[in-house]
N, C-alpha and C positions, 0 to 999 in steps of 0.2 A: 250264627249263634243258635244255640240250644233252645233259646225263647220262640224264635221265629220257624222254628220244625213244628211241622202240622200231627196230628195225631191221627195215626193210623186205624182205621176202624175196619171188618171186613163180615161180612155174613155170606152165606148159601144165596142168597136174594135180594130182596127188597128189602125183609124184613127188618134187617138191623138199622137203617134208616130210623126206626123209632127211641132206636138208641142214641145215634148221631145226635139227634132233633134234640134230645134231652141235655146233652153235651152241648150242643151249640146253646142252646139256652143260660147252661150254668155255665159256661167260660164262653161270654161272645166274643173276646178278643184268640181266642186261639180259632187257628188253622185247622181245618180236616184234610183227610184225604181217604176216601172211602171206595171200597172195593168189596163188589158183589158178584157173588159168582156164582152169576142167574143160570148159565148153560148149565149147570151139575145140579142143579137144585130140583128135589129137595135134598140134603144132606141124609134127614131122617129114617130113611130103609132104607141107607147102603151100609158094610158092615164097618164097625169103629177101625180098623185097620186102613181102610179105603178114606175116608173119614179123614183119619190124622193123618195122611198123605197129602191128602188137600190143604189143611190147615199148615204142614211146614213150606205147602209151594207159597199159598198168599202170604203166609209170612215173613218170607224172604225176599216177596217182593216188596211188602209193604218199607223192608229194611235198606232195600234198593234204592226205594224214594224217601230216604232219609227220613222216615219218622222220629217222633222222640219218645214215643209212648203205640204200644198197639192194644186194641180192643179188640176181644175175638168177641162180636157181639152176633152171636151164635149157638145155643147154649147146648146143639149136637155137637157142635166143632169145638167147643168148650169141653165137654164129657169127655172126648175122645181123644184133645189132642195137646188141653193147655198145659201140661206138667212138661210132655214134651219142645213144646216151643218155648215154654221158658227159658229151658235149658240151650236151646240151639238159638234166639236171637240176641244181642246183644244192648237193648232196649229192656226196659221192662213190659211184662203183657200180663193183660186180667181177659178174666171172662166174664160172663155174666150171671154163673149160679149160683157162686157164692153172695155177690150182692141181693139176687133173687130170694134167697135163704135167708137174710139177713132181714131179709123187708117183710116177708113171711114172720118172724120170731117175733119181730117188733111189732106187729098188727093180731095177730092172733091171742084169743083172751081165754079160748078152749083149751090149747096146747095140742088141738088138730088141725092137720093140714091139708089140705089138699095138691098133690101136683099135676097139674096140664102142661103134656110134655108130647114132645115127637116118639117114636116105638125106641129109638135111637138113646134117645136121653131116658127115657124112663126104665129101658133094660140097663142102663149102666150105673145105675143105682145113686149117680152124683148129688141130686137132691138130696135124697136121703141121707147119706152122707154128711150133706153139708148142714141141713137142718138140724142135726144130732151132735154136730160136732159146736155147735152151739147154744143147743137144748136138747140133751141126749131123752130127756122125758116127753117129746114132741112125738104123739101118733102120725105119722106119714100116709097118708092113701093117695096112690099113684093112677091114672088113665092116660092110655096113649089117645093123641088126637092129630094125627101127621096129616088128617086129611083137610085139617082149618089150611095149612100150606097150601098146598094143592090149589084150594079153592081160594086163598088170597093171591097167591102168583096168578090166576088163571084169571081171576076177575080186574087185575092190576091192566094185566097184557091186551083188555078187551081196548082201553083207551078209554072207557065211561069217564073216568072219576077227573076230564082234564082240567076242568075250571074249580073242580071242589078241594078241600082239605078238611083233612080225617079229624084233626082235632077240632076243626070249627064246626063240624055237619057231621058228630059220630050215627046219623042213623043210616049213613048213605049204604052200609052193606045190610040196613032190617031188610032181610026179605026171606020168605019163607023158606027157600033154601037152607039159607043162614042159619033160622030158629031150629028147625027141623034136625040140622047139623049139629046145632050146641046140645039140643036134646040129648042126643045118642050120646054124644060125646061126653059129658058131663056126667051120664048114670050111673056109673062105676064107683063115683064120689057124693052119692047118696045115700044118703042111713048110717054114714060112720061119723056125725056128731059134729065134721068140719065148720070153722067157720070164718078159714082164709083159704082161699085157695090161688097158689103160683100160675101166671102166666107162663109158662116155664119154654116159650119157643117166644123171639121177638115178634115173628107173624101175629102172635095171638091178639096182642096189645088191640090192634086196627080191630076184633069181633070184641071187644070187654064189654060192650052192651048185650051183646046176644048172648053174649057165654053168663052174665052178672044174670040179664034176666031169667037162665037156663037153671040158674043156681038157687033162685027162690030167695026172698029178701030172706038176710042177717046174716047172707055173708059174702064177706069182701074180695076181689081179685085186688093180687097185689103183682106187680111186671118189675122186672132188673132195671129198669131204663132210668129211674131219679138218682136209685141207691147206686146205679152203676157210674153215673156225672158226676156225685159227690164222693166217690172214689177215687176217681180221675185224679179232682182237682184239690183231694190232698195227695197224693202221691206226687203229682206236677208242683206243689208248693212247698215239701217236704226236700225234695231234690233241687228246688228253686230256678225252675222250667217253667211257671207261670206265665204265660204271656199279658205282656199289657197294652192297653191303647197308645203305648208309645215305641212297640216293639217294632222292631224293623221288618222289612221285607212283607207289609201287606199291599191287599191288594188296592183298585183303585178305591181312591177316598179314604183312606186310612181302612176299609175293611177286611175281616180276617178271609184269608182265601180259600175255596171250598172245589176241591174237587172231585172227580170220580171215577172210578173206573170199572168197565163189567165184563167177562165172558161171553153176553148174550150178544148173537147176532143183528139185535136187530134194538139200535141207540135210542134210537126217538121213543119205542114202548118205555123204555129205560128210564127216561127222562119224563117224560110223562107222570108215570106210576110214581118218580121217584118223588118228581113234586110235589103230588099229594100228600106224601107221608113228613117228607125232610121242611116243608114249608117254605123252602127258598128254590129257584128256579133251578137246576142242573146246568149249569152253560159252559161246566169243563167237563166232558165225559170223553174216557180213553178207552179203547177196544182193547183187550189181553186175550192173545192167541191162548187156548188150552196149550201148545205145544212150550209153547215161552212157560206158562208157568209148570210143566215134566220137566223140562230143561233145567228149572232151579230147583227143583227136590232132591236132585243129582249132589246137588255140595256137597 
């Protein structure tokens, strides 16, 4: 049955995990099945053709493992490649910028914006786009910030964070690093009046402290991850794909089943890192040959 198909989630990394987390939050009863695809990551400096090559292979696998709904919770792989996988899976799929844009419209009192985005998404104009096609009178100021990635995969992979969680102990990445990082990254979107500014890569979510205080009080970061849940889960109750606590085929104990899978070589960093972010243990994690997912872009 349709109820009991998990929903497909997929990012460059870790990052979209903070999407998942929001999902599993606003529908506990539905299934995941999430896929990151740490080896290629970042997404954000390779070109948008390269890009949406990646995004039809996890798609097709995600379509393999019978999902009922896909997230591209990726907002380069969103930029680059969601018009096209709509068109090619058979599922319906969202991404996460138009929820991002949406959450931006609805928080913003200036009608200035701010976006923090990979080099990737901010050269593809999709924010802007999307923000305008909602409030065409909305000033947009864009900075690329690819390197918050970087420096979240790389601090993820150390194993530090194994006992902590990001939503219960967000100071865990303060460190001067980190401030010195949002500094730079941030200045681009000073002097132009903003006073929300889009977390516009899921990575970002995990620094919203450093980047908030980077920002100087009165103004807000706002992330895809709530508005992107309550999209889900009307689209899933529109179509009447709802899962409930009495749907079939969970896991033990009646709970919904959560699995995962990644390109990285090496599971246990994977599991680890993922913890942190996703809030529940990782204890299904599947390895995907790069070559398996070339093989499916072939259809």
């Amino acid at each position: 049955m349709s109820l009991s198909k998990p929903i497909g989630i997929f990012d460059s990394g870790l990052g979209g995990l903070t999407v998942a987390r929001a999902i599993a939050s606003r529908l506990p009863d539905e299934s995941i099945y999430y896929v990151g695809d740490t080896k290629r990551c970042p997404y954000g400096t390779r070109p948008q053709a390269e890009v949406r090559l990646f995004v039809r292979q996890v798609g097709h696998w995600l379509e393999r493992h019978d999902v009922k709904l896909v997230v591209i919770a990726c907002n380069t792989a969103t930029a680059a490649g969601l018009d096209v996988i709509q068109r090619t899976l058979s599922v319906p799929v969202i991404g996460v910028i138009e929820p991002g844009a949406r959450a931006a419209i609805q928080a913003t009192r200036s009608r200035r914006v701010g976006v923090l985005a990979t080099q990737g998404t901010v050269d593809s104009g999709a924010y802007e786009r999307a923000i305008h096609n909602l409030d065409a009178g909305v000033h947009v100021t864009q900075a690329p910030a690819g390197s918050f990635v970087d420096l979240v995969e790389r601090e993820l992979a150390s194993g530090t964070y194994l006992h902590d969680d990001w939503m219960e102990n967000p100071e865990v990445f303060d460190t001067a690093e980190v401030r010195e990082l949002a500094q730079r990254n941030v200045a681009p979107l000073m002097g132009h009046g903003v006073d929300t500014v889009v977390l516009g890569c899921t990575h970002f979510p995990l620094l919203a402290r450093e980047i908030s205080a980077a920002l100087g009080p009165g103004v807000r970061t706002v992330s895809s991850a709530e508005e992107t849940a309550r999209e889900v889960a009307e689209i899933l109750e529109r179509r009447g794909e709802l899962a409930g606590p009495d749907t079939a085929d969970l896991g033990a104990g009646g709970e919904p089943k959560y699995r995962f899978a990644t390109t990285s070589d090496d599971i246990t960093s994977f599991a680890v890192a993922g913890k942190f972010i996703f809030g529940h243990p990782l204890d299904s994690i599947e390895h995907i040959e790069l070559e398996t997912l070339e093989a499916l872009a072939a259809r």
